[in-house]
GUMAR-799783 format. One line per field, with one value per residue: x, y, z of N, C-alpha, C, O in turn. Coordinates in pm, whole numbers, plus 50000, padded with zeros to 5 digits. Example, Ala and Ser with C-alpha at 12.3 -4.5 7.8 and 13.67 -1.06 7.14 Angstrom:
n_east [51319_51285] .
n_north [49431_49775] .
n_up [50780_50708] .
ca_east [51230_51367] .
ca_north [49550_49894] .
ca_up [50780_50714] .
c_east [51320_51290] .
c_north [49670_50003] .
c_up [50780_50787] .
o_east [51424_51341] .
o_north [49668_50114] .
o_up [50846_50804] .
***
This chain:
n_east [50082_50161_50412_50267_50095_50355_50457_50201_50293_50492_50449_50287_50471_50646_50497_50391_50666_50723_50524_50575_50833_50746_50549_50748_50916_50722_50695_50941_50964_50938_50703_50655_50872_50929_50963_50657_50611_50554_50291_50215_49986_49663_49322_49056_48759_48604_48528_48187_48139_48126_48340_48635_48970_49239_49605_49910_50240_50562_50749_50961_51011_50897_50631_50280_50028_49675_49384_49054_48787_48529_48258_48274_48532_48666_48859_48783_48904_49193_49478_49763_50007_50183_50478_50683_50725_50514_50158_49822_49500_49198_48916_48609_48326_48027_47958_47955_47739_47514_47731_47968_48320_48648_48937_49283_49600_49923_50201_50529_50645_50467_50119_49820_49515_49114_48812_48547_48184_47959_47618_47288_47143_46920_46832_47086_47434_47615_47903_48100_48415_48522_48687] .
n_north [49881_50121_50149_50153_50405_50567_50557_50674_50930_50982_50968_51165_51398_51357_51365_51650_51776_51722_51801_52120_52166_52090_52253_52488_52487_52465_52736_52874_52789_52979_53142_53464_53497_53699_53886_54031_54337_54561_54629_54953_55128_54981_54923_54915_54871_55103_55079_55043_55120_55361_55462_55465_55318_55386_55259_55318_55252_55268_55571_55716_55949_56024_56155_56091_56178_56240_56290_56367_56368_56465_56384_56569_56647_56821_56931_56773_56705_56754_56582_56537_56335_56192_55992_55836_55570_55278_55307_55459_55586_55735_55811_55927_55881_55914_56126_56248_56351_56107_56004_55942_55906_55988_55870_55961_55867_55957_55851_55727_55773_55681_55636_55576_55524_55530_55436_55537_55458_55625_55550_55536_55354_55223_55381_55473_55552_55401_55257_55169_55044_55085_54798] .
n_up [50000_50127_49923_49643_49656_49735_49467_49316_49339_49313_49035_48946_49036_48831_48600_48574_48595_48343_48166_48236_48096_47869_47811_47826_47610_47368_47392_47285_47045_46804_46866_47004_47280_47407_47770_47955_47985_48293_48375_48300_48441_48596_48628_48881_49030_49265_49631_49673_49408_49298_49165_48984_49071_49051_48940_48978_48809_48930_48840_48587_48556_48797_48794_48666_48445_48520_48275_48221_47990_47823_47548_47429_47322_47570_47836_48163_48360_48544_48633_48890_48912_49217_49136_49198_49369_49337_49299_49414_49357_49384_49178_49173_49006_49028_49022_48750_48425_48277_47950_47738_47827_47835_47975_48007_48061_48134_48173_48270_47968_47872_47684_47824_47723_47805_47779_47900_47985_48114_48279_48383_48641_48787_49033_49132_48953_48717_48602_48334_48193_47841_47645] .
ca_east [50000_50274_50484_50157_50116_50511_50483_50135_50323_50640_50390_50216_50563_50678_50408_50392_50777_50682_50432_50623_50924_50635_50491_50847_50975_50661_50717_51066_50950_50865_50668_50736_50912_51000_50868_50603_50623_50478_50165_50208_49848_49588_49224_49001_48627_48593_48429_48029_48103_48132_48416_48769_49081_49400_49704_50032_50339_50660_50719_51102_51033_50878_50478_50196_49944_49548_49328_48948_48724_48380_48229_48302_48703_48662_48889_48685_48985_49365_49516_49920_50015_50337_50428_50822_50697_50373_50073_49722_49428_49036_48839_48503_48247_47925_47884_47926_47626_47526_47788_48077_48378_48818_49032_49406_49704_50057_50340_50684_50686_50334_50014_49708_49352_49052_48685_48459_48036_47873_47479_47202_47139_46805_46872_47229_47517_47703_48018_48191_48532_48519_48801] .
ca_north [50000_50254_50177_50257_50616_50658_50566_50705_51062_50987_50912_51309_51469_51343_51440_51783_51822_51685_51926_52230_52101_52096_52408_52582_52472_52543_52891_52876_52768_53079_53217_53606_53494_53861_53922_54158_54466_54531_54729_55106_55165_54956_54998_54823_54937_55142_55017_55076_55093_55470_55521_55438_55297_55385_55207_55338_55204_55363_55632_55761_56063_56056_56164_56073_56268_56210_56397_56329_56477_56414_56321_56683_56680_56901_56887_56807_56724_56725_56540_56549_56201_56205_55871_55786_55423_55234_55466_55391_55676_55707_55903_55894_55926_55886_56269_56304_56306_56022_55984_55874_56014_55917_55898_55970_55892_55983_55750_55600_55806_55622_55722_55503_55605_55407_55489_55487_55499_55643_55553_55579_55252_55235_55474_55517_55577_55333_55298_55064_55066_54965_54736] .
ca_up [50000_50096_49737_49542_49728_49640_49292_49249_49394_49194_48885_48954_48976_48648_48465_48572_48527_48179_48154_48241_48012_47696_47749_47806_47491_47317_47387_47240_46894_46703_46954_47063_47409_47522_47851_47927_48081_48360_48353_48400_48485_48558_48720_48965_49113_49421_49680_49630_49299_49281_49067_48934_49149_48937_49014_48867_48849_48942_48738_48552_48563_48913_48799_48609_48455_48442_48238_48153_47886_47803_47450_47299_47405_47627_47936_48259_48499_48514_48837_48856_49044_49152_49140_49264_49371_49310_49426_49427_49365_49348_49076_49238_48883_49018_49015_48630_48338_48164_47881_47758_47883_47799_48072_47946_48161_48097_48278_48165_47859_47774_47680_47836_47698_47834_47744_48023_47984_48275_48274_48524_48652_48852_49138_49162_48899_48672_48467_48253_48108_47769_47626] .
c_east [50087_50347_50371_50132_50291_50516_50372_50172_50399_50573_50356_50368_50670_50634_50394_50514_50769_50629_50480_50758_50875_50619_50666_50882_50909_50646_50816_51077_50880_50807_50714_50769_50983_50918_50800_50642_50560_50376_50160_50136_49764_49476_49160_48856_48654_48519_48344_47995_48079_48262_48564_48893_49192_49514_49795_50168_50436_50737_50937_51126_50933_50694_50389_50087_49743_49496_49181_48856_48612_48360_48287_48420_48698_48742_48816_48768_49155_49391_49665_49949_50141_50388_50618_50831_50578_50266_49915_49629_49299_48991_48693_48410_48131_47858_47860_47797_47636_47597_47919_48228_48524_48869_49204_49520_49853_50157_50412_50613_50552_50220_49874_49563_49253_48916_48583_48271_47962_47715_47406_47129_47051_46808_47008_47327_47573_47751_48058_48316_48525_48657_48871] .
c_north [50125_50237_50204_50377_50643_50681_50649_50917_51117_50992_51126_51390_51446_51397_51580_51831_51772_51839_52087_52257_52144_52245_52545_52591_52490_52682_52951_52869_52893_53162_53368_53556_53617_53879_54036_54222_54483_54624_54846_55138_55098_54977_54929_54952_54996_55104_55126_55087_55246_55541_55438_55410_55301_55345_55218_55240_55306_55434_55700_55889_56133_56126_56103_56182_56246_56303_56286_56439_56393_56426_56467_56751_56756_56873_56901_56819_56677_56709_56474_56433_56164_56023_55787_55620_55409_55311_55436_55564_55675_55805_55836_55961_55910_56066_56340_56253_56187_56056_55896_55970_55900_55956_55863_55958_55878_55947_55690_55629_55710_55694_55621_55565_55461_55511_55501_55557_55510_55650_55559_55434_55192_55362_55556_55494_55491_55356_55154_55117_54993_54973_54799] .
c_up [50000_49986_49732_49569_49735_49508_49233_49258_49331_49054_48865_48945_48861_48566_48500_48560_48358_48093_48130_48167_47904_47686_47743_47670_47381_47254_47270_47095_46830_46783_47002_47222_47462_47623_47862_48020_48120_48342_48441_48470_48469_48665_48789_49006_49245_49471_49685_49488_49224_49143_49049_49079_49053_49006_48941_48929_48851_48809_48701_48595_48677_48911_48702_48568_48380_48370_48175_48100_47906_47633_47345_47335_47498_47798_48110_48447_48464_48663_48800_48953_49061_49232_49121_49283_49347_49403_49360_49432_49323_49294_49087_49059_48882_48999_48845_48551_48302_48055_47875_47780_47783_47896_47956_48065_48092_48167_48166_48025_47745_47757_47714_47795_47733_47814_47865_48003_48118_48227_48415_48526_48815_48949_49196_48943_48880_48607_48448_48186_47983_47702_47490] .
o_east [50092_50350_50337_50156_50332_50558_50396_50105_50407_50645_50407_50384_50759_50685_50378_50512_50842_50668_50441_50800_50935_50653_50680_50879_50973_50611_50790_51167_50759_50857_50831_50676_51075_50799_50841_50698_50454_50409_50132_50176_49726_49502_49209_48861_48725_48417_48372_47882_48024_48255_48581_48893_49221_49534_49798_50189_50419_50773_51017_51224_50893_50637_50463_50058_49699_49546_49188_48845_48596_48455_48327_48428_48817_48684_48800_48744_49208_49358_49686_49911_50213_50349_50650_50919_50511_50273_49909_49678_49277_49014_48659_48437_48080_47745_47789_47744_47749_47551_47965_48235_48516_48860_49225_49523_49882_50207_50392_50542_50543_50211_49818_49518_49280_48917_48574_48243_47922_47681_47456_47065_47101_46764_47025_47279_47618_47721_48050_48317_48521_48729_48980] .
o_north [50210_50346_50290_50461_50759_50778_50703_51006_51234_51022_51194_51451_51523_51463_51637_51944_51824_51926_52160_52373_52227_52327_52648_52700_52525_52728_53040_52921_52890_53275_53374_53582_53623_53891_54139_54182_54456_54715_54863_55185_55095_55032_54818_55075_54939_55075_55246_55075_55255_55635_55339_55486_55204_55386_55150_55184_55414_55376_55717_55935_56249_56144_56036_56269_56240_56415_56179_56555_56292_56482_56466_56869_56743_56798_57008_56872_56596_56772_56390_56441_56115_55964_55700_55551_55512_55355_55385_55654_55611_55911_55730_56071_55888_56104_56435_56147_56139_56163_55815_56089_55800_56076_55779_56042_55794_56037_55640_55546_55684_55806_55586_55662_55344_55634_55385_55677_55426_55738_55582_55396_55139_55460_55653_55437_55441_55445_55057_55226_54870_55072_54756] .
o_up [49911_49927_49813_49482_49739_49445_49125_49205_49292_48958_48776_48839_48822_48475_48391_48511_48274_48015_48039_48174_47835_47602_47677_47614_47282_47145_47190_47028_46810_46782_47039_47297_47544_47595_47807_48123_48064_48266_48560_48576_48352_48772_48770_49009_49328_49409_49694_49439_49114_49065_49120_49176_48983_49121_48838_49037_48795_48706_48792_48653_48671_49019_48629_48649_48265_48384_48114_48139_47975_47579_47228_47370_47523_47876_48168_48556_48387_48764_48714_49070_48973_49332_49039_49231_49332_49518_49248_49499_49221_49352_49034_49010_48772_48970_48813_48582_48289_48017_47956_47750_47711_47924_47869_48155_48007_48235_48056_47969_47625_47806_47610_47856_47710_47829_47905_48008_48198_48149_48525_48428_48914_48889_49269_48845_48983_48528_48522_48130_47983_47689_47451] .
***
């Protein structure tokens, strides 16, 4: 009984060093294997569901810069984030109209644009980011 629970243990870490063997070498064939970079900026819900959580990454040149417009360019907010190490900030959007709006952020010499639709969603205020 104890050999069969060695071998059936020894049988499971074979095949998953197998496994992780295949798919490495997979990669290796043709494949773009450059790693990615890590993600300057990305976003998450606030809690209740009120608005935007932006999460930058550490920045070269030590800030970031948001800016959002609404459907007829028009700039509605500029917020300077100064952003030395990883830094975390909330853009509360339940107070704007129904529309669609662009959030723009400027880090590590990038340029992030993300769309965001704010609707009215029985009694309270919703948004979506779209992809």
């Amino acid at each position: 009984m104890k050999t069969s629970i060695k071998l059936s243990a020894l049988f499971v870490l074979l095949t998953a060093g197998v496994f992780a063997t295949t798919v490495a070498k997979a990669d290796e064939g043709g494949a773009d294997v450059t790693p990615k970079a890590k993600e300057v900026v990305s976003f998450k819900a606030l809690d209740h569901d009120r608005g935007l959580k932006v999460n930058f990454a550490k920045t070269e040149d030590g800030k970031s810069v948001v800016k959002v417009y609404n459907k007829d360019n028009e700039l509605l907010l500029k917020d300077i984030v100064p952003s030395k190490t990883d830094v975390s900030k909330g853009y509360v959007l339940n107070g704007l109209a129904d529309g669609e709006y662009t959030m723009e952020i400027y880090t590590n010499n990038q340029v992030v644009k993300k769309s965001i639709h704010v609707y009215q969603d029985g009694d309270q205020k919703s948004f979506y980011i779209a992809q």
